[in-house]
N, CA, C, O and CB atoms as a CASP TS submission, in Angstrom:
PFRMAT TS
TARGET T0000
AUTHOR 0000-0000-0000
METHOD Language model
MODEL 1
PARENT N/A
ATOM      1  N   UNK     1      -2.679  -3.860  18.478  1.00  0.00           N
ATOM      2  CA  UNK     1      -3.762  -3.161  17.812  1.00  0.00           C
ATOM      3  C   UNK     1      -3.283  -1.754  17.470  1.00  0.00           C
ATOM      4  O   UNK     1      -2.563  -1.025  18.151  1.00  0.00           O
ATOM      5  CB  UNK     1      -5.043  -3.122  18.702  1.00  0.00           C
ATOM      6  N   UNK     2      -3.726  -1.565  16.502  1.00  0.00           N
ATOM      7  CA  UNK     2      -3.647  -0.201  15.725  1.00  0.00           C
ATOM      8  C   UNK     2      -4.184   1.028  16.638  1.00  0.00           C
ATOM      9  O   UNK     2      -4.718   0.497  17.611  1.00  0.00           O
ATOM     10  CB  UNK     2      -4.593  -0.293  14.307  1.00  0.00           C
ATOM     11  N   UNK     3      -4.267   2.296  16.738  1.00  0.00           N
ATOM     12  CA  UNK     3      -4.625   3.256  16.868  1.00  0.00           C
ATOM     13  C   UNK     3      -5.720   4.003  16.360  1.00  0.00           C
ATOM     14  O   UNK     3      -6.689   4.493  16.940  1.00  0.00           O
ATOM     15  CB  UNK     3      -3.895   3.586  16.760  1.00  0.00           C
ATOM     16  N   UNK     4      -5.299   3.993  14.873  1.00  0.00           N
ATOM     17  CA  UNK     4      -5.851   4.164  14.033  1.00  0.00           C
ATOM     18  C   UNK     4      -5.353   4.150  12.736  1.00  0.00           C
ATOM     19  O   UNK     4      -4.377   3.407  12.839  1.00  0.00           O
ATOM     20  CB  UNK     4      -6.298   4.929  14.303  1.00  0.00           C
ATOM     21  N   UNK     5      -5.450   4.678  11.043  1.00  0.00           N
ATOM     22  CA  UNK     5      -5.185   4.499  10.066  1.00  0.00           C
ATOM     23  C   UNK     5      -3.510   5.104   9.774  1.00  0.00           C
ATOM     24  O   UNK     5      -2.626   4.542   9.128  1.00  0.00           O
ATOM     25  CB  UNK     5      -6.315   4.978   9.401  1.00  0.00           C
ATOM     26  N   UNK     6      -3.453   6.425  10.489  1.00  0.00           N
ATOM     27  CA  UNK     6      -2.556   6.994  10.238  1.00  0.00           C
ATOM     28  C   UNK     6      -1.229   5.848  10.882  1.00  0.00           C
ATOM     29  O   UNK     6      -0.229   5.455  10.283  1.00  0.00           O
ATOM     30  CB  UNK     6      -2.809   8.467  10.786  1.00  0.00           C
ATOM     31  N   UNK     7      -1.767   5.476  12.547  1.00  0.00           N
ATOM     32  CA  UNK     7      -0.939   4.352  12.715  1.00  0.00           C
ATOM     33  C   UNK     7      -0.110   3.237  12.526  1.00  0.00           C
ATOM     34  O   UNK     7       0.997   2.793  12.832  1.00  0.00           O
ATOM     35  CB  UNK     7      -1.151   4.143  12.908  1.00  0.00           C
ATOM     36  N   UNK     8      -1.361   2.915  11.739  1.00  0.00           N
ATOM     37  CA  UNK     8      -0.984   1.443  10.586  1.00  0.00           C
ATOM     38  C   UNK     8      -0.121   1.851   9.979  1.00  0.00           C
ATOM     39  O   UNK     8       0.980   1.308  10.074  1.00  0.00           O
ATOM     40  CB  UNK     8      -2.031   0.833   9.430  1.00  0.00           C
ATOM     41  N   UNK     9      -0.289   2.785   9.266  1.00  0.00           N
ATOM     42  CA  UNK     9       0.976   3.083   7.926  1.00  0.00           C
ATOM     43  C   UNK     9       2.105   3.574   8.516  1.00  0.00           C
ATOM     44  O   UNK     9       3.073   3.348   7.790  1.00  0.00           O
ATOM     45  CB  UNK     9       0.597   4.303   6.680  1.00  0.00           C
ATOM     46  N   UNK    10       2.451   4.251   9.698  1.00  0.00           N
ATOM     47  CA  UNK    10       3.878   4.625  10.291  1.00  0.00           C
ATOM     48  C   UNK    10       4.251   2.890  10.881  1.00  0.00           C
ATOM     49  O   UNK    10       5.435   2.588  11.026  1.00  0.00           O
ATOM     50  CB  UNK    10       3.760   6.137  11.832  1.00  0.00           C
ATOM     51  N   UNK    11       3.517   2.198  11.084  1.00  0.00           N
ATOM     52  CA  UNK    11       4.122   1.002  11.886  1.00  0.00           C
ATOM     53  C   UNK    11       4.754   0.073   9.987  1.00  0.00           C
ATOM     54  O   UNK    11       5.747  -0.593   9.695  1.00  0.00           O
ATOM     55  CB  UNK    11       2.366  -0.139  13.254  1.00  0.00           C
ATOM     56  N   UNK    12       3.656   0.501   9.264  1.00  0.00           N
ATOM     57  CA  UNK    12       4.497  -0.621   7.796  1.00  0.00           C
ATOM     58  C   UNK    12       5.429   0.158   7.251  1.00  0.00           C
ATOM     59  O   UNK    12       6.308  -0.240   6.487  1.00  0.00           O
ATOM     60  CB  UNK    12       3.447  -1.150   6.266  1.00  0.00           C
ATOM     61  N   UNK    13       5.208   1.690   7.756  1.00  0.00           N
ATOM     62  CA  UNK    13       6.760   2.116   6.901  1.00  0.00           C
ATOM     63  C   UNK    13       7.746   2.227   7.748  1.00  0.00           C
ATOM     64  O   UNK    13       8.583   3.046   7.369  1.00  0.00           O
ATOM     65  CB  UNK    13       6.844   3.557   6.102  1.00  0.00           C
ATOM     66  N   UNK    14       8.010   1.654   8.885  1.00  0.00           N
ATOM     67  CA  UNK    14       9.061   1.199   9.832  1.00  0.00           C
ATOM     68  C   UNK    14       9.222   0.285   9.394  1.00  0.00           C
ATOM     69  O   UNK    14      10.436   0.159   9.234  1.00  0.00           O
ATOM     70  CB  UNK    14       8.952   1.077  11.123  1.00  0.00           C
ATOM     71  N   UNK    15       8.593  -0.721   8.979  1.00  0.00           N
ATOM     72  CA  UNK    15       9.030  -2.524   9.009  1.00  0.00           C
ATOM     73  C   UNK    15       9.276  -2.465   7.523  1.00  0.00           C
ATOM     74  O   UNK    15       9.446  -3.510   6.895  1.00  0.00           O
ATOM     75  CB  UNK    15       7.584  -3.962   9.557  1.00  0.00           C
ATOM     76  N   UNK    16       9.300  -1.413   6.997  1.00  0.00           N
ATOM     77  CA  UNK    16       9.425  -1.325   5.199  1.00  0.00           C
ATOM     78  C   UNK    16       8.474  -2.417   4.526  1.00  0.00           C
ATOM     79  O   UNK    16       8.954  -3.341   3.868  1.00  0.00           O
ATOM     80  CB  UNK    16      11.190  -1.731   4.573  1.00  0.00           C
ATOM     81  N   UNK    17       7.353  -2.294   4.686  1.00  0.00           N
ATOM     82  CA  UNK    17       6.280  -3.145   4.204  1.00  0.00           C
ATOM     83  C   UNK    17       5.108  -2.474   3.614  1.00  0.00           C
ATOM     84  O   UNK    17       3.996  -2.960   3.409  1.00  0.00           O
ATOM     85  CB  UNK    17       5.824  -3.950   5.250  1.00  0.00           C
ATOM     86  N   UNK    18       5.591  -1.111   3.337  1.00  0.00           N
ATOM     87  CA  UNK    18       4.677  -0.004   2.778  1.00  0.00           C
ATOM     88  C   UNK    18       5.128   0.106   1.683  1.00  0.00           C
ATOM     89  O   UNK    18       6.279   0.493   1.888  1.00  0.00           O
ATOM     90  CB  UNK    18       4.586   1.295   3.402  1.00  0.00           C
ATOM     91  N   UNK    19       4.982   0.021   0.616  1.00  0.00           N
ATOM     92  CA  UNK    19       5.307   0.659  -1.000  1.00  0.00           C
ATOM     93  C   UNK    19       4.504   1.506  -1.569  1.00  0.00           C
ATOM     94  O   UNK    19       3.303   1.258  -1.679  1.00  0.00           O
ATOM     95  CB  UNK    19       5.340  -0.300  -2.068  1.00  0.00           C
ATOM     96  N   UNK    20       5.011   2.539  -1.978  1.00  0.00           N
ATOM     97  CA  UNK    20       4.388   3.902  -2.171  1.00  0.00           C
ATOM     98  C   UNK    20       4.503   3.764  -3.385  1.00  0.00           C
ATOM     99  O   UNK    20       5.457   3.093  -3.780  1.00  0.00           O
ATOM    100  CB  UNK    20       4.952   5.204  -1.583  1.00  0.00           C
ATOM    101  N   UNK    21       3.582   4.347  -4.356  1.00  0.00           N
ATOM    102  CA  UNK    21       3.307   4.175  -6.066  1.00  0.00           C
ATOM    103  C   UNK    21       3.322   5.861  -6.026  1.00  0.00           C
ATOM    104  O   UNK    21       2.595   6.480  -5.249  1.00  0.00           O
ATOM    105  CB  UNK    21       1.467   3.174  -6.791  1.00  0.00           C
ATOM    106  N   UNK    22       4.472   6.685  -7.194  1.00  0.00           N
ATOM    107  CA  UNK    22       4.316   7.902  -7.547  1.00  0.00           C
ATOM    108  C   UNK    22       3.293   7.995  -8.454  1.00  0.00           C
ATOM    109  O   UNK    22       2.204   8.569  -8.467  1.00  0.00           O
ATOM    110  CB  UNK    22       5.405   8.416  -7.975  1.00  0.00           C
ATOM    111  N   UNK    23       4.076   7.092  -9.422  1.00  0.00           N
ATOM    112  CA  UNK    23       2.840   7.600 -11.074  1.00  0.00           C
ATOM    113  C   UNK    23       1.370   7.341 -10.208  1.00  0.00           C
ATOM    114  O   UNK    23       1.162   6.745  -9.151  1.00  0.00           O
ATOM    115  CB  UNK    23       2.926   5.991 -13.103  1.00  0.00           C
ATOM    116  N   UNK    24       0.556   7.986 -11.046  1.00  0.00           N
ATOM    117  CA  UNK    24      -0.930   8.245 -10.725  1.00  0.00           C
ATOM    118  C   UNK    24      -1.761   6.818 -11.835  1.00  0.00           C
ATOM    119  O   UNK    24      -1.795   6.780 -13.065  1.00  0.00           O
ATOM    120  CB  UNK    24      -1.425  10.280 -11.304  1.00  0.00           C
ATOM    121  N   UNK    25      -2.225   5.995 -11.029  1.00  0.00           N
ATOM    122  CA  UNK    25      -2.679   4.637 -11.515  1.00  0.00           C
ATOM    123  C   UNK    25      -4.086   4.837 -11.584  1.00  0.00           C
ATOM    124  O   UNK    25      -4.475   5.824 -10.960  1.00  0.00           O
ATOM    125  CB  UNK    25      -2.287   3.377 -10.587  1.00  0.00           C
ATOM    126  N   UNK    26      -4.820   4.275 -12.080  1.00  0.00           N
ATOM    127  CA  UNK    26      -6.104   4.028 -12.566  1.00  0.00           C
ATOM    128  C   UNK    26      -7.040   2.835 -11.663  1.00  0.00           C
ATOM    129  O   UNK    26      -7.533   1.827 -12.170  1.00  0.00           O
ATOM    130  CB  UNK    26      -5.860   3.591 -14.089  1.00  0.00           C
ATOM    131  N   UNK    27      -7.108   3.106 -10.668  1.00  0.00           N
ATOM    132  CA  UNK    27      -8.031   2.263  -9.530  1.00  0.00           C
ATOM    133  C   UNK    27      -8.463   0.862 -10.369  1.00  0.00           C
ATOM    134  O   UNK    27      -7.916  -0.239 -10.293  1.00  0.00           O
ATOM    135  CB  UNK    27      -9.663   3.280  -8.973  1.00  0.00           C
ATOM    136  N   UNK    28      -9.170   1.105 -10.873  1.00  0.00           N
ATOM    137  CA  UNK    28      -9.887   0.560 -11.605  1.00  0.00           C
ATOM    138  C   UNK    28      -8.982  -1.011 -12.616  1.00  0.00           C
ATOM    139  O   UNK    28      -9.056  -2.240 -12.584  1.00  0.00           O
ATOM    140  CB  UNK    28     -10.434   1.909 -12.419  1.00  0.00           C
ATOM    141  N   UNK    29      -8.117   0.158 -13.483  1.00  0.00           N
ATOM    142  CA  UNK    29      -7.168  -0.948 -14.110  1.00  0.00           C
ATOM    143  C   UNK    29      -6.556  -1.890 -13.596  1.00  0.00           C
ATOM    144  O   UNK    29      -6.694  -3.113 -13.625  1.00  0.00           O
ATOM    145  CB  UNK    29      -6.285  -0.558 -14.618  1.00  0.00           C
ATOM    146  N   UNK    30      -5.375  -0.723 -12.785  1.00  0.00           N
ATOM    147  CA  UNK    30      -4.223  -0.944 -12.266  1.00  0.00           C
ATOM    148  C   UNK    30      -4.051  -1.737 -10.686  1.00  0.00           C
ATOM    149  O   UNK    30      -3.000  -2.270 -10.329  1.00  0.00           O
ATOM    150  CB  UNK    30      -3.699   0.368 -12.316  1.00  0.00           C
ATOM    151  N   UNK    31      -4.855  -1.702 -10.154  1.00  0.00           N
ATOM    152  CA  UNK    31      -4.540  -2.294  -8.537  1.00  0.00           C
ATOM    153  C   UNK    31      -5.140  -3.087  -8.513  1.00  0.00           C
ATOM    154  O   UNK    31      -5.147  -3.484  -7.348  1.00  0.00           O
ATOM    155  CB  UNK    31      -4.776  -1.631  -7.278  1.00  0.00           C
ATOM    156  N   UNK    32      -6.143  -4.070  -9.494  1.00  0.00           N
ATOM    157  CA  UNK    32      -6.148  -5.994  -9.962  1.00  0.00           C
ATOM    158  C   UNK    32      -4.778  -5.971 -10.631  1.00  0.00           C
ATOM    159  O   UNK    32      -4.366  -6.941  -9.993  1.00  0.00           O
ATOM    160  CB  UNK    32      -7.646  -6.724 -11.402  1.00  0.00           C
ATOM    161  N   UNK    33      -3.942  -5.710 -11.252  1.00  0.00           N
ATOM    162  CA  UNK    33      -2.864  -5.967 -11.409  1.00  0.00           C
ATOM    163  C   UNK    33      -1.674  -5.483 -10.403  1.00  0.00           C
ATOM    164  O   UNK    33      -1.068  -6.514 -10.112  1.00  0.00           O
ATOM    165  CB  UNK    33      -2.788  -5.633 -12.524  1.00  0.00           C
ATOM    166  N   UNK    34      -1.387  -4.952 -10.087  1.00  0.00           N
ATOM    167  CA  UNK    34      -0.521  -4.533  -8.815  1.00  0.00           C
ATOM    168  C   UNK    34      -0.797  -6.151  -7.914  1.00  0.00           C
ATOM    169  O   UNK    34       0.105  -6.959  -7.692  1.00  0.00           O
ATOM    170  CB  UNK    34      -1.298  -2.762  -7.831  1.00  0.00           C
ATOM    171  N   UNK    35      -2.331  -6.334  -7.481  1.00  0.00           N
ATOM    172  CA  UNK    35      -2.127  -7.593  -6.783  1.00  0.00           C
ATOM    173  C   UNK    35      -2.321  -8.470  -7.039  1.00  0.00           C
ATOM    174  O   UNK    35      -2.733  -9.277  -6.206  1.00  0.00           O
ATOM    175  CB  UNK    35      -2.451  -7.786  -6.001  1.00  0.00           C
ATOM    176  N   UNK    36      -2.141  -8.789  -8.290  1.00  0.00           N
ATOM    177  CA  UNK    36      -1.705 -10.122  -8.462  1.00  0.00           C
ATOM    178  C   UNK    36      -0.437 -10.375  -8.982  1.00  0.00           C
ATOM    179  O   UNK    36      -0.257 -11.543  -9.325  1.00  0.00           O
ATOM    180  CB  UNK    36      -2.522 -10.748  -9.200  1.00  0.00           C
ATOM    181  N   UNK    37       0.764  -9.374  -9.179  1.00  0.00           N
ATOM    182  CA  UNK    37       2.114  -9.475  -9.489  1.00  0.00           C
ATOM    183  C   UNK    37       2.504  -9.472  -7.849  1.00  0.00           C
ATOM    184  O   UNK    37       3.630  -9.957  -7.734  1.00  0.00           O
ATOM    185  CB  UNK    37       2.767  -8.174 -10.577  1.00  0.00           C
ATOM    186  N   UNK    38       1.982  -9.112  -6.634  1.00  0.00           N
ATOM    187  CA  UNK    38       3.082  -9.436  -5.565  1.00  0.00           C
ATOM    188  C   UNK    38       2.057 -10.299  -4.665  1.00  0.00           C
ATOM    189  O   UNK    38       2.258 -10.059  -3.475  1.00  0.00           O
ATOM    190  CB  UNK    38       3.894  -7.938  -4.698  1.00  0.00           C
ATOM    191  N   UNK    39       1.142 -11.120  -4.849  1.00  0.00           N
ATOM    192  CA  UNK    39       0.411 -12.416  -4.669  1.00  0.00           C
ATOM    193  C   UNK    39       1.400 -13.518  -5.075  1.00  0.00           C
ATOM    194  O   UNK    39       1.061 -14.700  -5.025  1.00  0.00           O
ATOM    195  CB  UNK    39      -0.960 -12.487  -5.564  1.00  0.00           C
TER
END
């Protein structure tokens, strides 16, 4: 079990299972597409 939020994300960016997006995406548009290209 987690800790908390900050937790979670130091434990997936150890196991490299975190992918960080620079460009600035559009909630809305972009992250129904983000998941369904790594679905």
């Amino acid at each position: 079990m987690y800790r908390d939020t900050q937790h979670w994300i130091e434990t997936l960016e150890k196991a490299n299972e975190l992918v960080r997006i620079k460009t600035p995406v559009s909630p809305s548009l972009e992250i129904t597409e983000i998941t369904d290209r790594v679905s």
